[in-house]
N, C-alpha and C positions, 0 to 999 in steps of 0.2 A: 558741223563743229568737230573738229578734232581735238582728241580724249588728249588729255596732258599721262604722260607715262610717270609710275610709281617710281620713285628711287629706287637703285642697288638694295638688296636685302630689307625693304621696308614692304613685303609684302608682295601679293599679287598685284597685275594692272587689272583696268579695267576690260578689254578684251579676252584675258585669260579668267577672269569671273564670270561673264557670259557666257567662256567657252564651258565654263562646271556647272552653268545651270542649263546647259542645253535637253534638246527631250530626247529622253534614250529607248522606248517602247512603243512601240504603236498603237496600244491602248491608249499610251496619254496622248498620242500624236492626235489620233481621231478625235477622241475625248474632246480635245481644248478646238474642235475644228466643229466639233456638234454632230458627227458622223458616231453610227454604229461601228464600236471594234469590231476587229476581226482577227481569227485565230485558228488554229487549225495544224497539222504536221508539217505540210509546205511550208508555212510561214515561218515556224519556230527551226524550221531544218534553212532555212534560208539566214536566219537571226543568228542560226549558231555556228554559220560561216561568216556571216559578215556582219555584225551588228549594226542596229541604227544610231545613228546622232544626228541631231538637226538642232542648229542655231535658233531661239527661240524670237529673236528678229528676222530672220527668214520663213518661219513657222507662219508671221503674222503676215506674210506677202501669201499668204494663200487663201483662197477666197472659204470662209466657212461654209459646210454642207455642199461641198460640192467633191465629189470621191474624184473627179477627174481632172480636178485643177492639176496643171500642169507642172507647177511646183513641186506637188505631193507626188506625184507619179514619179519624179526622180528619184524620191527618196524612200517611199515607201515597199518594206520588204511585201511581195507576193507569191503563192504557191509554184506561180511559173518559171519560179528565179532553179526550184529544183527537178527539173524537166532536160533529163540530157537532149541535145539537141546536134546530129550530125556538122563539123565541121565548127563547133564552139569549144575554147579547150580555155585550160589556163595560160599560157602564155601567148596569147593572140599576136603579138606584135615582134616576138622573136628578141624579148627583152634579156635573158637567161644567154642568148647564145652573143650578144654582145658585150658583154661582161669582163672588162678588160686591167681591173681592179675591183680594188673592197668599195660596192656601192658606182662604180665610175662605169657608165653606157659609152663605149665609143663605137656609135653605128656609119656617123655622117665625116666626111672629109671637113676639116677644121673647126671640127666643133664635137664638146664633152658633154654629157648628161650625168648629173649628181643626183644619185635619189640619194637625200638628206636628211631624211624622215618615213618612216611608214604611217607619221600620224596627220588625220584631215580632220578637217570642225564641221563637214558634213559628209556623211556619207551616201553618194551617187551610187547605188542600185547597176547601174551598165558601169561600172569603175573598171577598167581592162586591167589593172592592176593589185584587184580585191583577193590576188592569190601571192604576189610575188613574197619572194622570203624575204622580208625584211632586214631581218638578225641578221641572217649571213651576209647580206649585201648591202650594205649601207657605208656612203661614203664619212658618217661624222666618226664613226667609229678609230678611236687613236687617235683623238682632234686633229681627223682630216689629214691624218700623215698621209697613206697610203695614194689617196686621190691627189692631192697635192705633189707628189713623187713623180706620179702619173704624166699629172699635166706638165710638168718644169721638164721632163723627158722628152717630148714630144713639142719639136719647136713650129709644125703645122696647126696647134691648137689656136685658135684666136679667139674663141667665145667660149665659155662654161656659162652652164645652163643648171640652174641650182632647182628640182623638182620634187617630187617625193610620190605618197605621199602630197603633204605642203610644204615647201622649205619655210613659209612665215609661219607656222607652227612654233618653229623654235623661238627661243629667246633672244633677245635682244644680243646677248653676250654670245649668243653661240654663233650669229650673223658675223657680229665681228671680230670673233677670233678666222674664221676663216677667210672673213675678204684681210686681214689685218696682211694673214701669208701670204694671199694669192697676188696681193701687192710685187712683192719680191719677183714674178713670172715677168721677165720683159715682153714677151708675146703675146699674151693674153690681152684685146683690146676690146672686149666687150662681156658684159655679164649680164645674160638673163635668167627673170625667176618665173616661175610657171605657177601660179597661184589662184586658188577661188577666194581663198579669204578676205579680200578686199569685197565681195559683195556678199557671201554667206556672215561673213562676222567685218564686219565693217567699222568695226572699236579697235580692229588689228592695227588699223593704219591711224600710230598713234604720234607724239611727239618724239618718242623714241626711234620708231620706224622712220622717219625722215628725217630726223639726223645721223641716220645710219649712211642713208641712201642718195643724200645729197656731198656727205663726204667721201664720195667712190670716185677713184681717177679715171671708170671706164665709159663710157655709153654704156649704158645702163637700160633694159627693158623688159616690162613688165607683161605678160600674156597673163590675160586673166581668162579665165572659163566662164561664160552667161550663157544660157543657151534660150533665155523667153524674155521678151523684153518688160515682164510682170516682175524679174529678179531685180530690176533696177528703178530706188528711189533714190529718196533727196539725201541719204546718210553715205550712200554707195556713191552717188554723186562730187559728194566733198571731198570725201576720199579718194575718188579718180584724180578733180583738180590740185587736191594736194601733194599726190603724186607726182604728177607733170610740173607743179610748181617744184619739186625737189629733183626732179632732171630725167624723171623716166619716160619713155617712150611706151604709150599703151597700144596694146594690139589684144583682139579676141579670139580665142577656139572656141566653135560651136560643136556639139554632137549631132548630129540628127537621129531625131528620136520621136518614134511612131506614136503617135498620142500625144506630143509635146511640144512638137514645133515643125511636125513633118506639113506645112501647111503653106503659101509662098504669100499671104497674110503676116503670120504668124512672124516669120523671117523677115520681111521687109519691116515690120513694126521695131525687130530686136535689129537689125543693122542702122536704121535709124533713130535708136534709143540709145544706143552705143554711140553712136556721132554724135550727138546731141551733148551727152556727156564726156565727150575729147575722149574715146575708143574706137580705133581703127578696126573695122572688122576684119579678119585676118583670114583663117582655115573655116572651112563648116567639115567635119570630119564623119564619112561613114563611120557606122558602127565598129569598135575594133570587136572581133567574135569571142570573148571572152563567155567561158562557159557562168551561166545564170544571168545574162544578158540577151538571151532570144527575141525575149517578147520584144524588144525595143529597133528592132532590128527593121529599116524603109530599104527597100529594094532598090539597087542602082537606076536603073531606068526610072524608075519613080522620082531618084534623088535627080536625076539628070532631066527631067520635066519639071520638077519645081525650080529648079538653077536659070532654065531659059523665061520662067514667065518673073523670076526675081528681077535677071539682066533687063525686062521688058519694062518692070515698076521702078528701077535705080538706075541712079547714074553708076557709073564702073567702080568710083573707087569705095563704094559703098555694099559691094557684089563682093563676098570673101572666096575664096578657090575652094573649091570642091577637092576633097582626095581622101585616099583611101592610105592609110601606112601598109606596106606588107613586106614580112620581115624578110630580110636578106638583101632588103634594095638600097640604092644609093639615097633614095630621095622619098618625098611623100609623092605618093602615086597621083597627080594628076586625073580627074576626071570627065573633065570635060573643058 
């Protein structure tokens, strides 16, 4: 069922009400899971660089008394997050050195990356971007002059890729002041958003959000993040088809992540949960080496022995490409 959206100035929706009851400490995280907290200088030096939040309907996709559900393991802050680790930094992906305006990534031939927001409704623990400056670098800043300048410059651009961050973070009004301009770009023939919200807070994808998304003159496509196929029920569900019922094209990035879904079970279950509910599986992404992300870290040969026994249990288009980003290249690095 999709949530009917609040009027202009009559208050909050219902997705941004979920978003302010979400659990923000790992005492209550455990607590409401029937686990003993846990505490300690790691933890709280972990919490005071990157805080937690967790959507309290994703909370309840994790199995209580069990420390290793793999849900909880994404989110929850651990001592090992403050473990310097050779070869793990802040800018893993060479995000800083692509910076070609306020907030505008231009890494890939005809195509831009908007971080639009520094804010998510969950926070992922391996997040390769849990350092970048937001402040300085955000494309909404000056409604979107700057990025917008950008791209009407450059008559090679044909896809903007609106990220963050979430870019459905924002409001309704701030979606469409900027597709309102990007209108005006005669080259621009496609817009993707890069989103977990449609499965962490699945009230995001409301009556609003699809009349936003159905009146965009582009191809339109949505890359959502799932990475277990335990993140996806019947609420995440409606909101995929109503998606696709307003003109988007779904596809998924997975992480691979050790404890999580490094398992070629694990993965067949989440590419087939994803199809199931009309998501293309897309990327399965190495880890990007983002420093307080070690632990989570599966060994290429390892990833590249789960890929041949996945191709072995699926048909192809159900097999998402393995690859690794690494900065300064044309392309997501191929891995096998």
């Amino acid at each position: 069922m999709i949530a009917r959206s609040t009027a202009r100035g009559q208050g909050p929706t219902s997705w941004q009400r979920a978003l302010a009851d979400a659990v923000r400490t790992p005492a209550e995280l455990l607590t409401l899971l029937g686990l003993p907290p846990e505490d300690g200088p790691g933890v709280r030096a972990g919490l005071a660089q990157f805080p937690l939040r967790v959507p309290r309907g994703f909370m309840r996709r994790m199995r209580p008394g069990d420390r290793h559900d793999p849900l909880l393991l994404q989110v929850l802050p651990v001592a090992e997050e403050g473990r310097a680790v050779p070869g793990f930094g802040f800018d893993p992906v060479g995000d800083l050195g692509a910076v070609a305006a306020p907030g505008v990534l231009h890494k890939y031939r005809g195509r831009v990356l908007l971080v639009a927001t520094g804010a998510c409704a969950v926070h992922c623990r391996y997040c390769f971007r849990r350092a970048f400056p937001y402040q300085e670098a955000n494309a909404r800043a000056a409604n979107w002059r700057g990025a917008l300048d950008y791209i009407a410059g450059d008559d090679t651009i044909e896809e903007v890729i609106l990220s963050g961050g979430d870019p459905l973070m924002l409001a309704d009004r701030s979606l469409h002041e900027f597709t309102d301009a990007l209108r005006g770009i005669r080259h621009v023939r496609r817009l993707r958003l890069h989103t977990r919200l449609p499965i962490v807070l699945p009230e995001r994808v409301d009556e609003g959000l699809l009349a936003w998304l159905e009146a965009l003159p582009w191809q339109t496509v949505v890359v959502v993040h799932c990475n277990h196929a335990r993140e996806l029920d019947g609420e995440v569900a409606a909101g995929f088809g109503a998606l696709r019922t307003a003109g988007a094209t779904l596809l998924n990035q997975a992480v691979l992540l050790r404890g999580v879904n490094d398992d070629a079970g694990a993965l067949r279950d989440l590419s087939e949960g994803l199809f199931a509910q009309g998501v293309l599986p897309y990327y399965l992404h190495l880890l990007d080496r983002v420093a307080g992300a070690a632990h989570f870290e599966v060994e290429e040969a390892r990833a590249q022995a789960l890929m041949h026994e996945l191709r072995a249990a699926l048909p192809g288009y159900l097999v998402p490409r393995l690859v690794r980003e690494v900065a300064g290249e044309e392309y997501k690095r191929p891995l096998i």
